[in-house]
DSSP file (Angstrom, degrees, kcal/mol; ACC not computed):
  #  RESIDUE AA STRUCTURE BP1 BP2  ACC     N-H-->O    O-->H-N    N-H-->O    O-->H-N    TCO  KAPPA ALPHA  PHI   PSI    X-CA   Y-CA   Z-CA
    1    1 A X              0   0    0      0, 0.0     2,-0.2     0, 0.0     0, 0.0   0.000 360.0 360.0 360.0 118.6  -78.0   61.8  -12.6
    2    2 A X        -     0   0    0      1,-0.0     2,-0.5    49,-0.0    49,-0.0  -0.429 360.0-150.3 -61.1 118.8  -74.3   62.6  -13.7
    3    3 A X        -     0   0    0     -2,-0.2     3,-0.2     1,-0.0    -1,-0.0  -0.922  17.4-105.5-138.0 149.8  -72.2   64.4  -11.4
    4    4 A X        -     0   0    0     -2,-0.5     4,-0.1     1,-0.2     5,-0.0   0.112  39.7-104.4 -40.0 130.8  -69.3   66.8  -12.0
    5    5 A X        -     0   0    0      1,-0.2     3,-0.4    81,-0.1    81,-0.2  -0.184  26.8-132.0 -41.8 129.6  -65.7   65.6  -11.4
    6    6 A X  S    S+     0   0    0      1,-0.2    -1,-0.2    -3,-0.2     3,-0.1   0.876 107.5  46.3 -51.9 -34.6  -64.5   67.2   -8.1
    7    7 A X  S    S-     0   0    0      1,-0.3    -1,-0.2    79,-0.0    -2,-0.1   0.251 123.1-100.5-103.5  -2.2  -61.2   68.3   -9.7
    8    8 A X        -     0   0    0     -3,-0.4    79,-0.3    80,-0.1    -1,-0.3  -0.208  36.2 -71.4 107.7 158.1  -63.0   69.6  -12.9
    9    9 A X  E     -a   87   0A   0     77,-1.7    80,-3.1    -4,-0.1     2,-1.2  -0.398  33.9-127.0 -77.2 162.6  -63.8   68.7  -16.3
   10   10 A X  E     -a   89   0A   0     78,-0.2    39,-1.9    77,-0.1     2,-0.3  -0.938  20.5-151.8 -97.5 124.8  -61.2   68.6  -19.0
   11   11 A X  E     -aB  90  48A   0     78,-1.5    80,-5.3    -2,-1.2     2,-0.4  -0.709  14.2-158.7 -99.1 119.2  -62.9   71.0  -22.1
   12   12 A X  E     -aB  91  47A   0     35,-9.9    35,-1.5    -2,-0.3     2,-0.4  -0.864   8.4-149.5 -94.6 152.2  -61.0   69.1  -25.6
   13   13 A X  E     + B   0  46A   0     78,-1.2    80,-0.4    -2,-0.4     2,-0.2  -0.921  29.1 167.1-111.0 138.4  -61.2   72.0  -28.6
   14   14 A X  E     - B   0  45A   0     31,-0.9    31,-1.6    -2,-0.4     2,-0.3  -0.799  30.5-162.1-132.4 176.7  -61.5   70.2  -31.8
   15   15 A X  E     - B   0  44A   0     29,-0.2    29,-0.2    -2,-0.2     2,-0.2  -0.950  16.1-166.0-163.1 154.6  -62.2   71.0  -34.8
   16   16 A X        -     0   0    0     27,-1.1     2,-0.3    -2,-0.3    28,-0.0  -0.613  22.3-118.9-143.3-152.4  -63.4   68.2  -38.1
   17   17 A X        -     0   0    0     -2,-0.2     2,-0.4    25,-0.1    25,-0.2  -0.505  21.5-179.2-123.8  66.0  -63.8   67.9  -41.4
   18   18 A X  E     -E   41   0B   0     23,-3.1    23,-2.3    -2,-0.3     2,-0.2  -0.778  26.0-145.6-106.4 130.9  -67.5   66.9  -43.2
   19   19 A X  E     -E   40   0B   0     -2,-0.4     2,-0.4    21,-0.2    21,-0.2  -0.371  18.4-143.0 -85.3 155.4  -67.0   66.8  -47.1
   20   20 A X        -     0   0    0     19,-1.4     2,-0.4    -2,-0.2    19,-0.4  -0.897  20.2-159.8-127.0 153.5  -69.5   67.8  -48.7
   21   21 A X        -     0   0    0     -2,-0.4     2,-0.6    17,-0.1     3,-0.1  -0.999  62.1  -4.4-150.0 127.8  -71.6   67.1  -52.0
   22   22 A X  S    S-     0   0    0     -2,-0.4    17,-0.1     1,-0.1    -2,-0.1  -0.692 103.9 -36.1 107.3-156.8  -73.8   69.3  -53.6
   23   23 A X        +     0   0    0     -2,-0.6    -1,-0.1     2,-0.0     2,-0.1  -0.218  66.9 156.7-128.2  65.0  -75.0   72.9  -52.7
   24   24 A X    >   -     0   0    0      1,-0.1     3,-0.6    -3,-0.1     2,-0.4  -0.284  50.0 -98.1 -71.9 174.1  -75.4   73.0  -49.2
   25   25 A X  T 3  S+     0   0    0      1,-0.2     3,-0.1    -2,-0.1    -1,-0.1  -0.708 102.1  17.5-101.5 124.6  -75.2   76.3  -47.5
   26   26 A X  T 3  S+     0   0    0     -2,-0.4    36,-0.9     1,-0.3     2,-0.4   0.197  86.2 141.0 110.2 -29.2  -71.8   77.3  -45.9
   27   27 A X    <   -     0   0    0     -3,-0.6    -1,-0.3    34,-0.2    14,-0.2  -0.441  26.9-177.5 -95.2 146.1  -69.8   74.9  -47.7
   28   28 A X  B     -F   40   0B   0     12,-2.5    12,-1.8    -2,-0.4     2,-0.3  -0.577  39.8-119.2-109.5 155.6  -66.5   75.8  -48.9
   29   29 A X        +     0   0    0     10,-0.2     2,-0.2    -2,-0.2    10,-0.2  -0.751  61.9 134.5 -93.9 156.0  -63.6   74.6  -50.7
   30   30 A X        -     0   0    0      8,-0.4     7,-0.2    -2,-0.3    33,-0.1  -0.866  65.0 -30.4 173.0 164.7  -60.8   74.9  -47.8
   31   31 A X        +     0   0    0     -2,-0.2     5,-0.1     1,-0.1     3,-0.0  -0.065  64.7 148.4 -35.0 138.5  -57.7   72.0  -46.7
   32   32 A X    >   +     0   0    0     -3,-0.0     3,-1.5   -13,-0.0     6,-0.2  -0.132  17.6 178.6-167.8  63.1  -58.9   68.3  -47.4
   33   33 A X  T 3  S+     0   0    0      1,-0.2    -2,-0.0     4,-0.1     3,-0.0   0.795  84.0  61.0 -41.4 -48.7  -55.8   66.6  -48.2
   34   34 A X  T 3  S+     0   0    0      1,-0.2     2,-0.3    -3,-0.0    -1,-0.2   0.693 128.2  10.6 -46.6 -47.4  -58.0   63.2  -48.5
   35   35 A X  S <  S-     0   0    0     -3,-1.5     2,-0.4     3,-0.1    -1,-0.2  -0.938  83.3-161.6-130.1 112.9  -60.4   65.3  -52.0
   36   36 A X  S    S+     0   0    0     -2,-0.3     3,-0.1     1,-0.1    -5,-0.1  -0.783  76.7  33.0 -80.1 160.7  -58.3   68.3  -52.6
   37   37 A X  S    S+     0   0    0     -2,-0.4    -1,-0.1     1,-0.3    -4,-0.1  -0.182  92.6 121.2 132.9 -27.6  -60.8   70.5  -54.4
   38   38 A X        -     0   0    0     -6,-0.2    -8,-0.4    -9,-0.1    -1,-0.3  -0.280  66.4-106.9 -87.5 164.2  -63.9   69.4  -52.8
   39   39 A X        +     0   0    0    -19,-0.4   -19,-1.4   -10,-0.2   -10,-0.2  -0.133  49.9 154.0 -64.1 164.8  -66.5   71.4  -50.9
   40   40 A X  E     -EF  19  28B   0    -12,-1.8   -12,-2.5   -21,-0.2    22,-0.7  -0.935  37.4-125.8-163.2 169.2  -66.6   70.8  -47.0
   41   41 A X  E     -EG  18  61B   0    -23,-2.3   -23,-3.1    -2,-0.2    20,-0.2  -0.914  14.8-146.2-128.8-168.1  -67.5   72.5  -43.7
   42   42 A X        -     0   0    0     18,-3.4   -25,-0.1    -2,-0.3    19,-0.1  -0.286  22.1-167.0-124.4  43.8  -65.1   72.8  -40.9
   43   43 A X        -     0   0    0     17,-0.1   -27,-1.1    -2,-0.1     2,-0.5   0.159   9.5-146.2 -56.2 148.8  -67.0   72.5  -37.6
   44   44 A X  E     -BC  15  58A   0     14,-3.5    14,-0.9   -29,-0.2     2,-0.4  -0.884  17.7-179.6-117.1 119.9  -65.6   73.4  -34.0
   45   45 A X  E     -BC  14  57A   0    -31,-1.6   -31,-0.9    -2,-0.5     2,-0.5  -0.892  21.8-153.1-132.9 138.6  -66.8   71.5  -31.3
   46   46 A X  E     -BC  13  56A   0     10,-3.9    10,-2.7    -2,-0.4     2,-0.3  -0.936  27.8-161.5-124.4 128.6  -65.7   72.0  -27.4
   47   47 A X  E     -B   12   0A   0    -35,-1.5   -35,-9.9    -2,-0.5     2,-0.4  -0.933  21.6-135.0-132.8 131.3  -66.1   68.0  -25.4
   48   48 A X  E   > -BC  11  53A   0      5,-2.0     5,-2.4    -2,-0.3   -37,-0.2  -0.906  23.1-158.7 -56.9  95.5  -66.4   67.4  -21.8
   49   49 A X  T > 5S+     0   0    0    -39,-1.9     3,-0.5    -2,-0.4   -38,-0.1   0.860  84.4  48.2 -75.9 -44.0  -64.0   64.6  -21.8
   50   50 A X  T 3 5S+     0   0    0    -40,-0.3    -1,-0.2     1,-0.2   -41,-0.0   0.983 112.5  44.4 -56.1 -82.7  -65.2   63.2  -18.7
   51   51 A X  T 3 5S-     0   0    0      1,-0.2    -1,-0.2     2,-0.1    -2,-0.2   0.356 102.7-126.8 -81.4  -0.1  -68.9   63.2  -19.4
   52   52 A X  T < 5 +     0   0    0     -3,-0.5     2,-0.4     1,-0.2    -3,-0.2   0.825  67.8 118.0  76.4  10.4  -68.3   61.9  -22.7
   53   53 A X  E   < -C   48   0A   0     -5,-2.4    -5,-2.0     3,-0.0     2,-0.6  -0.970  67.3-115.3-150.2 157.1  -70.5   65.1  -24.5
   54   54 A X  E     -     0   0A   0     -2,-0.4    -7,-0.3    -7,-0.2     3,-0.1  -0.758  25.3-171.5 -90.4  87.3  -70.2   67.8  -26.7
   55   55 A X  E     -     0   0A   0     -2,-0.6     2,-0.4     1,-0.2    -8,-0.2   0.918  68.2  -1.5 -70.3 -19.5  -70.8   70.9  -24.8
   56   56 A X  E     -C   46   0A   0    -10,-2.7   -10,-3.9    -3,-0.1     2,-0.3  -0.912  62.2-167.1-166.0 149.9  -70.9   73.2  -27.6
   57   57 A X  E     -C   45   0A   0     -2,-0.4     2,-0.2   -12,-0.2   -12,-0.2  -0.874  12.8-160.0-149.5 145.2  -70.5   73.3  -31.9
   58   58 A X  E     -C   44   0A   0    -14,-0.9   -14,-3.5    -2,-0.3     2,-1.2  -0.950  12.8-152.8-135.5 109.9  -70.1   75.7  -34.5
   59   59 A X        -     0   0    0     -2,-0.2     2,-0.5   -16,-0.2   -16,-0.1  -0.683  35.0-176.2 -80.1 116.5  -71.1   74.3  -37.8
   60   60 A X        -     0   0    0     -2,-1.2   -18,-3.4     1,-0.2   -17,-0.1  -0.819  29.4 -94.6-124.7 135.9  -68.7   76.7  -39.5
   61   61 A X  B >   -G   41   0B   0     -2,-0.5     3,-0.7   -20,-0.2   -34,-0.2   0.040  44.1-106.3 -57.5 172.0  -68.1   77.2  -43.6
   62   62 A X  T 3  S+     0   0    0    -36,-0.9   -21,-0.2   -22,-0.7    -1,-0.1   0.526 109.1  71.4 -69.4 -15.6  -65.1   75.1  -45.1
   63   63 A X  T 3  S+     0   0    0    -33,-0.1    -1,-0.3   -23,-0.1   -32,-0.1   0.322  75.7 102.6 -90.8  -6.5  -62.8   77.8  -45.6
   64   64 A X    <   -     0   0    0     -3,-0.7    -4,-0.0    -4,-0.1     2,-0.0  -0.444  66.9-122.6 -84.5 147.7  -61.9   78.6  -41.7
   65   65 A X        -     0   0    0      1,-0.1    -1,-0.1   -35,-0.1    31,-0.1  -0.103  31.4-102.2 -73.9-169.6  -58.9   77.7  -40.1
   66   66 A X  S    S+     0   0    0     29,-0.4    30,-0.2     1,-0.2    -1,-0.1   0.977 122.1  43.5 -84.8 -58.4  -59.0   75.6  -37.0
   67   67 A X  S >  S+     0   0    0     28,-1.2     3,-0.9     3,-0.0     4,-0.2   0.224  77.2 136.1 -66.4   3.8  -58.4   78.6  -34.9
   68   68 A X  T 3  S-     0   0    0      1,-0.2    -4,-0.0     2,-0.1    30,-0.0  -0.119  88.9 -23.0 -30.4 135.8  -60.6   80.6  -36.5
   69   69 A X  T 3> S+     0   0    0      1,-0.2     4,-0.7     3,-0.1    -1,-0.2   0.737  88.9 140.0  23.2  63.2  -62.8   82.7  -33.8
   70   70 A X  H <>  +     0   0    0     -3,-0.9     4,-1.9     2,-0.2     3,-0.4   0.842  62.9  65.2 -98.0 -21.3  -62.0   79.8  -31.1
   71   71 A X  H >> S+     0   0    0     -4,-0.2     4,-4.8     1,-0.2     3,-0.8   0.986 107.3  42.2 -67.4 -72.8  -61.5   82.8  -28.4
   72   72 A X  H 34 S+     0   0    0      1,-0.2    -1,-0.2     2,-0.2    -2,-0.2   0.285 112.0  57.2  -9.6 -41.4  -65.1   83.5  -28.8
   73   73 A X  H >< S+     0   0    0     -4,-0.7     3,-2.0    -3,-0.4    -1,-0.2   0.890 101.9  48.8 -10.6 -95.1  -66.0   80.0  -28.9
   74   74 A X  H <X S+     0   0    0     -4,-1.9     4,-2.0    -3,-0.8    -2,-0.2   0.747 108.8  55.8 -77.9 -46.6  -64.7   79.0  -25.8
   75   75 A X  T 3< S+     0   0    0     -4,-4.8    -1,-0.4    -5,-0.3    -3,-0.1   0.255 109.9  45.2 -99.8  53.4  -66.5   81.9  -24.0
   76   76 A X  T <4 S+     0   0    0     -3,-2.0    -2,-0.3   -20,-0.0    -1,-0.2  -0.009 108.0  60.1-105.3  -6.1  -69.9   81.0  -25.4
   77   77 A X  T >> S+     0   0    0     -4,-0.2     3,-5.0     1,-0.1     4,-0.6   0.917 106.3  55.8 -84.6 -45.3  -69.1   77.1  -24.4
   78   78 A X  T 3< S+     0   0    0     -4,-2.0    -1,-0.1     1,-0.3    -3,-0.1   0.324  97.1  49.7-101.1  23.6  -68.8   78.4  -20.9
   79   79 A X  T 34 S+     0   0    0      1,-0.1    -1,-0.3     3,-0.1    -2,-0.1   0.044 101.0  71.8-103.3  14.2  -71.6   80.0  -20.1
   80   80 A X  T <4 S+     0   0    0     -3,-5.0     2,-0.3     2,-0.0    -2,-0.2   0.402  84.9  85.7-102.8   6.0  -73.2   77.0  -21.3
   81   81 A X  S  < S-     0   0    0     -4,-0.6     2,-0.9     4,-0.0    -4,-0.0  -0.784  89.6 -96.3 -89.6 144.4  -72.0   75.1  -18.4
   82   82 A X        -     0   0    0     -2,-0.3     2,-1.9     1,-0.1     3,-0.2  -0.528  29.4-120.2-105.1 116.1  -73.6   74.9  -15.3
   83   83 A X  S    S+     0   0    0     -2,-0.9    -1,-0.1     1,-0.3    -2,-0.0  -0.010 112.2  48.7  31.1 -60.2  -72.5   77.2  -12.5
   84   84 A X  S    S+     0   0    0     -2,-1.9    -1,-0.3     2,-0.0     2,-0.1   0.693  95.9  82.6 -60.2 -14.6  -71.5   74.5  -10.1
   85   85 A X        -     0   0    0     -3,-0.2     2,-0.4     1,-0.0   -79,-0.1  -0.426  68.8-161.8-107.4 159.9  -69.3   72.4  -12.9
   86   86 A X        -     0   0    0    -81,-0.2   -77,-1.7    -2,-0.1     2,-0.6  -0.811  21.2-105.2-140.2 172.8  -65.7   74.0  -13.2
   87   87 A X  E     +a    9   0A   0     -2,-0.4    24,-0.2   -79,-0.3   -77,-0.1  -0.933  27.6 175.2-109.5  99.4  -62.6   73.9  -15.9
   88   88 A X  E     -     0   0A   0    -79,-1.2     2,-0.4    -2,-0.6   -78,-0.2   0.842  68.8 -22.7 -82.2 -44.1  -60.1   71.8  -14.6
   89   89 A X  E     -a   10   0A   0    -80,-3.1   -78,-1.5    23,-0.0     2,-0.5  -0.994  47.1-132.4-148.7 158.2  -58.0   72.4  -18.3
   90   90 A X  E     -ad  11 112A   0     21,-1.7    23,-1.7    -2,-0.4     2,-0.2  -0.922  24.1-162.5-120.0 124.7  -58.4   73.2  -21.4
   91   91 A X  E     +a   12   0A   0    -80,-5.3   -78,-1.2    -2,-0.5     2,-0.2  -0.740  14.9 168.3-112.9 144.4  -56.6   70.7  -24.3
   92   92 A X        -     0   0    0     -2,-0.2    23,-0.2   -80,-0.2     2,-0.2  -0.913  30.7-126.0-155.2 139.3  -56.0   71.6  -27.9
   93   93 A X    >   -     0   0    0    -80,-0.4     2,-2.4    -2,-0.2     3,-2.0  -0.551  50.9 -84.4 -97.0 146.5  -54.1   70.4  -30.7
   94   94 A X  T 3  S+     0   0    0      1,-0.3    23,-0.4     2,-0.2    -1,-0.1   0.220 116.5  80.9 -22.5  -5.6  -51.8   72.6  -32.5
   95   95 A X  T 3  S+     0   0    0     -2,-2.4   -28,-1.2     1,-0.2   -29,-0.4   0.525  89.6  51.0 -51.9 -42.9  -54.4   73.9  -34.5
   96   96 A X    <   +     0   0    0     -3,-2.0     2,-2.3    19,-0.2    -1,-0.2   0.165  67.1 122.8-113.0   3.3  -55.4   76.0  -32.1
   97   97 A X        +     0   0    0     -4,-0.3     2,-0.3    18,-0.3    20,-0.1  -0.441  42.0 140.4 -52.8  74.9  -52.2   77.8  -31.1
   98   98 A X     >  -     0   0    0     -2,-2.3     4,-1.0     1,-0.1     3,-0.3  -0.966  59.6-123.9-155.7 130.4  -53.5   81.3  -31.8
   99   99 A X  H  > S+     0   0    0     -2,-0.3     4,-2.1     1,-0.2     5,-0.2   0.785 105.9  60.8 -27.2 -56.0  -52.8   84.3  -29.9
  100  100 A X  H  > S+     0   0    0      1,-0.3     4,-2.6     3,-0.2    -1,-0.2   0.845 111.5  42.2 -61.5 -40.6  -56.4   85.3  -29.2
  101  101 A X  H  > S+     0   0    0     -3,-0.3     4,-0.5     2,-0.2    -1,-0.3   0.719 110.6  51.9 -85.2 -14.7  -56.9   81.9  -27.2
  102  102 A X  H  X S+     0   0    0     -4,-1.0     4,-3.3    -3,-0.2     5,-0.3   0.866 115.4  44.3 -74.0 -24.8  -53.6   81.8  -25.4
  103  103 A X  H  X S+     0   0    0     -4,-2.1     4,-2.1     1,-0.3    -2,-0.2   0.979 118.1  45.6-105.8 -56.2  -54.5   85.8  -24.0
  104  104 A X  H  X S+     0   0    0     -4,-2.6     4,-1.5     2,-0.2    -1,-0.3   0.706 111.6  54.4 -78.0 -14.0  -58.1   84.8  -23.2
  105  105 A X  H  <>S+     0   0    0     -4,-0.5     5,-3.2     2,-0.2    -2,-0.3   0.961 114.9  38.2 -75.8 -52.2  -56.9   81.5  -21.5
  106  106 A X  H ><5S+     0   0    0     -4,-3.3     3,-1.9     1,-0.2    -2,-0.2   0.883 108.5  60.9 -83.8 -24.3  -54.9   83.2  -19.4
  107  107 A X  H 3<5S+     0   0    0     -4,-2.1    -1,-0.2    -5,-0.3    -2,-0.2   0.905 109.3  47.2 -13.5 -63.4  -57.1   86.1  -18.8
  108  108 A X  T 3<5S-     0   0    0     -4,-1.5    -1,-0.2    -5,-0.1    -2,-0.2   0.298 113.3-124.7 -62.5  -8.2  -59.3   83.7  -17.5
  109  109 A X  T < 5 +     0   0    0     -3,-1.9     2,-0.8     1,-0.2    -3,-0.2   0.842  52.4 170.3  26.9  54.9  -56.4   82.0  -15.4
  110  110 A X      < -     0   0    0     -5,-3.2   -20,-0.3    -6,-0.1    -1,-0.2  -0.716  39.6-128.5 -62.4  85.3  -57.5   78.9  -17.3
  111  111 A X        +     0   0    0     -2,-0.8   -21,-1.7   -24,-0.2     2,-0.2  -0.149  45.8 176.0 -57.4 133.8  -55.1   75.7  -16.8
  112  112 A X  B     -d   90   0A   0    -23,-0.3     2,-0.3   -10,-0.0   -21,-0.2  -0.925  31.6-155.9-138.6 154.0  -54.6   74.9  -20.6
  113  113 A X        +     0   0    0    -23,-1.7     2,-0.3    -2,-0.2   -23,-0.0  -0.806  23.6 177.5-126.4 149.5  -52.2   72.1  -23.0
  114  114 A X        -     0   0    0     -2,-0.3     2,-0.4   -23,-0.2   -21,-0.2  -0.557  25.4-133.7-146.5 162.4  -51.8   73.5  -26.1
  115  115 A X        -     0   0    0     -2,-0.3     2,-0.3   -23,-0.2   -18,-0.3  -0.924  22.6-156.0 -14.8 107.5  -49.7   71.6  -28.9
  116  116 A X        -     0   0    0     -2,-0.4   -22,-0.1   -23,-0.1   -21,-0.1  -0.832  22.2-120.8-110.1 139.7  -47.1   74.0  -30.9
  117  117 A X        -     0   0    0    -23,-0.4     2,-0.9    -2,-0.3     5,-0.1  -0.382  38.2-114.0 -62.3 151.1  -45.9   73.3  -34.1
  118  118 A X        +     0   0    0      4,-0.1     2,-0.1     3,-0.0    -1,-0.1  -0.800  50.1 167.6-102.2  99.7  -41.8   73.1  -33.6
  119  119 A X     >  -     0   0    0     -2,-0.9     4,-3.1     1,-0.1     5,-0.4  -0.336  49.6-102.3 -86.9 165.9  -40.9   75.8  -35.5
  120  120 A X  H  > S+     0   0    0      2,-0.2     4,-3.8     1,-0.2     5,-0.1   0.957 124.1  55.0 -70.0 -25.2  -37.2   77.4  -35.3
  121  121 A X  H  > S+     0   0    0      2,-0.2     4,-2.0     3,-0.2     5,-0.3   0.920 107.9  42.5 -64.5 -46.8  -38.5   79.8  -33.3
  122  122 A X  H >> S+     0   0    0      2,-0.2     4,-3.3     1,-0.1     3,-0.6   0.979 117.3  45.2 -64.6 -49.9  -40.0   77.6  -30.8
  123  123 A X  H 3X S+     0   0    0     -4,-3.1     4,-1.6     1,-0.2    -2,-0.2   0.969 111.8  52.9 -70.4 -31.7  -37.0   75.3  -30.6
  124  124 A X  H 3X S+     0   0    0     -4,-3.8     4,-1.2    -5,-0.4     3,-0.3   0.940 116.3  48.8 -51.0 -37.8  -34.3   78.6  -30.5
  125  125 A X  H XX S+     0   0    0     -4,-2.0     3,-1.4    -3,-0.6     4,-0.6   0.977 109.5  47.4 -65.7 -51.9  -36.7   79.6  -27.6
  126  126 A X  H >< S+     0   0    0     -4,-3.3     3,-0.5    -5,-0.3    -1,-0.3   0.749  99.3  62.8 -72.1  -5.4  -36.7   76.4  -25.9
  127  127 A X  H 3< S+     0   0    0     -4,-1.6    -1,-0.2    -3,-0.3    -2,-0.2   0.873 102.6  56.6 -47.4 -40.0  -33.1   75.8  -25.9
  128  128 A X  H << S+     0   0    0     -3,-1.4     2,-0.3    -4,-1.2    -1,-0.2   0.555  74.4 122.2 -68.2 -12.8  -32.9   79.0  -23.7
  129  129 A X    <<  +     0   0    0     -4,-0.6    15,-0.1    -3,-0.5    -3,-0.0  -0.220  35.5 172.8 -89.0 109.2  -35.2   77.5  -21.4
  130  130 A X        +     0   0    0     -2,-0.3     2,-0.4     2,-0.0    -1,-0.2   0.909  61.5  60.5 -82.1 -34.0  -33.1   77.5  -17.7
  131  131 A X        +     0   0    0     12,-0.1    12,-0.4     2,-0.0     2,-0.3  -0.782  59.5 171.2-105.5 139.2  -35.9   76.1  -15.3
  132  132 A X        -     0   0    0     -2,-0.4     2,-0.8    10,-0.1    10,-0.2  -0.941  21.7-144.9-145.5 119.8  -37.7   72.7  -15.6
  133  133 A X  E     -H  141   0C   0      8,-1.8     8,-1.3    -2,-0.3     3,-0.1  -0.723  21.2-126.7 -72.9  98.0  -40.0   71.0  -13.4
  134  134 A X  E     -H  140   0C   0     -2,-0.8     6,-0.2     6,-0.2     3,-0.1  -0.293  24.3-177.6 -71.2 143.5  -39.8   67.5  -13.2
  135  135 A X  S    S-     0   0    0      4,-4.7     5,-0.2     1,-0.2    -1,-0.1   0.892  75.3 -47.7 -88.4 -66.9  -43.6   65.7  -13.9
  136  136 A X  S    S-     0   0    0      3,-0.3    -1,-0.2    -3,-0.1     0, 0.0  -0.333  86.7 -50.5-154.7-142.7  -42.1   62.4  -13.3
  137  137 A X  S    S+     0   0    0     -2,-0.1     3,-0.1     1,-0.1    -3,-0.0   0.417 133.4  28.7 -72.1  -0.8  -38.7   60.1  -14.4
  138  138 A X  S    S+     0   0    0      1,-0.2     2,-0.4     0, 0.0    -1,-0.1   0.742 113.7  49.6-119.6 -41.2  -39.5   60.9  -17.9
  139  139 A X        -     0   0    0     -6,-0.0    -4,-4.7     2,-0.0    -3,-0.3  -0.901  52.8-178.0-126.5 111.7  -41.2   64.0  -18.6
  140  140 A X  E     -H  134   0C   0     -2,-0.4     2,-0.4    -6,-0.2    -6,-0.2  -0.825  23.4-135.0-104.4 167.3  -40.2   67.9  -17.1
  141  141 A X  E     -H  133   0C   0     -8,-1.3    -8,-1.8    -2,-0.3     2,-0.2  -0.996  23.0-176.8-108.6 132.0  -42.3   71.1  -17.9
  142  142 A X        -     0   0    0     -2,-0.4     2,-0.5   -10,-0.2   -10,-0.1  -0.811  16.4-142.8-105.5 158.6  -40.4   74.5  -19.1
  143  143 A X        +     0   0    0    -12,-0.4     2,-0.2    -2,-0.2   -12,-0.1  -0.937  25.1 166.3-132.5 116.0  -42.2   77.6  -19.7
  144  144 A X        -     0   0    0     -2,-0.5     2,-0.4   -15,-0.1   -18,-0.1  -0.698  16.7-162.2-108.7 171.2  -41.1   80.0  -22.6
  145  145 A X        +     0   0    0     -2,-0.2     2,-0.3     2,-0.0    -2,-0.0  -0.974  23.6 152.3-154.1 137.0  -43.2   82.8  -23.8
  146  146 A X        -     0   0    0     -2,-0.4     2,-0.2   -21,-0.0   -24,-0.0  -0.750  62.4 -72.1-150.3 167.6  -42.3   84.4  -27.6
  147  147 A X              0   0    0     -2,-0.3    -2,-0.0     1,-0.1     0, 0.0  -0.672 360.0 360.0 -79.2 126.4  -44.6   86.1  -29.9
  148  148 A X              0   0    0     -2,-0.2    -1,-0.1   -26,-0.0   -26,-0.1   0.547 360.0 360.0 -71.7 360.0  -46.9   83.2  -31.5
């Protein structure tokens, strides 16, 4: 029987690509640098990194962004976990830099990594940035907060 990390799971949000051929239901033309032009859908899938499984998917049409309804998501993955098992953080690749999931993460007083595109805005913010917390000899954390 598999049991739960003491310290919590890490929950990955991802999101993939499946090209598509034919006339399946749902599929869209949408980014596919690899066949511009061609149909796909865009599924969103939230993995228990630890346990190596997909706790919850949305086979989702082709056309969606990554971040498409992820807030929503994320609280339907995690009332499919069970009661005893906990969120140590929730990781996402820039994809998923979207208001609705930062303001439900912290709602939730979720620990979350997020990946932000470096925009000008983000780096003029993070210049300002006075306080840093060293992680180790290599790596500090600062925390800025701007409109995403």
């Amino acid at each position: 029987m598999f049991s739960a990390p003491a310290a919590g799971f890490s929950l990955d949000l991802d999101s993939t690509i499946f090209q598509r051929s034919g006339h399946q239901e749902g599929a869209a033309k949408g980014y596919n640098p690899p066949r511009p032009g061609r149909k796909r859908h865009h599924p969103l899938l939230a993995v228990l990194a630890e346990a190596q499984c997909i706790l919850h998917g949305w086979l989702r049409s082709g056309n969606t962004s990554a971040s498409r309804g992820v807030a929503e998501f994320l609280k339907e993955a995690l009332t499919l976990m069970p009661t005893a098992w906990k969120i140590r953080t929730v990781r996402a690749d820039s994809g998923f830099f979207a208001e609705p999931l930062l303001e439900y993460l912290e709602s939730r007083l979720l620990a979350y990594v997020i990946v932000a595109r470096m925009s000008v805005n983000i780096k003029r913010h993070a210049r300002a940035v006075c306080h840093w917390t060293p992680i180790d000899e290599i790596y500090a954390v600062g925390e800025l907060r701007t409109a995403v």
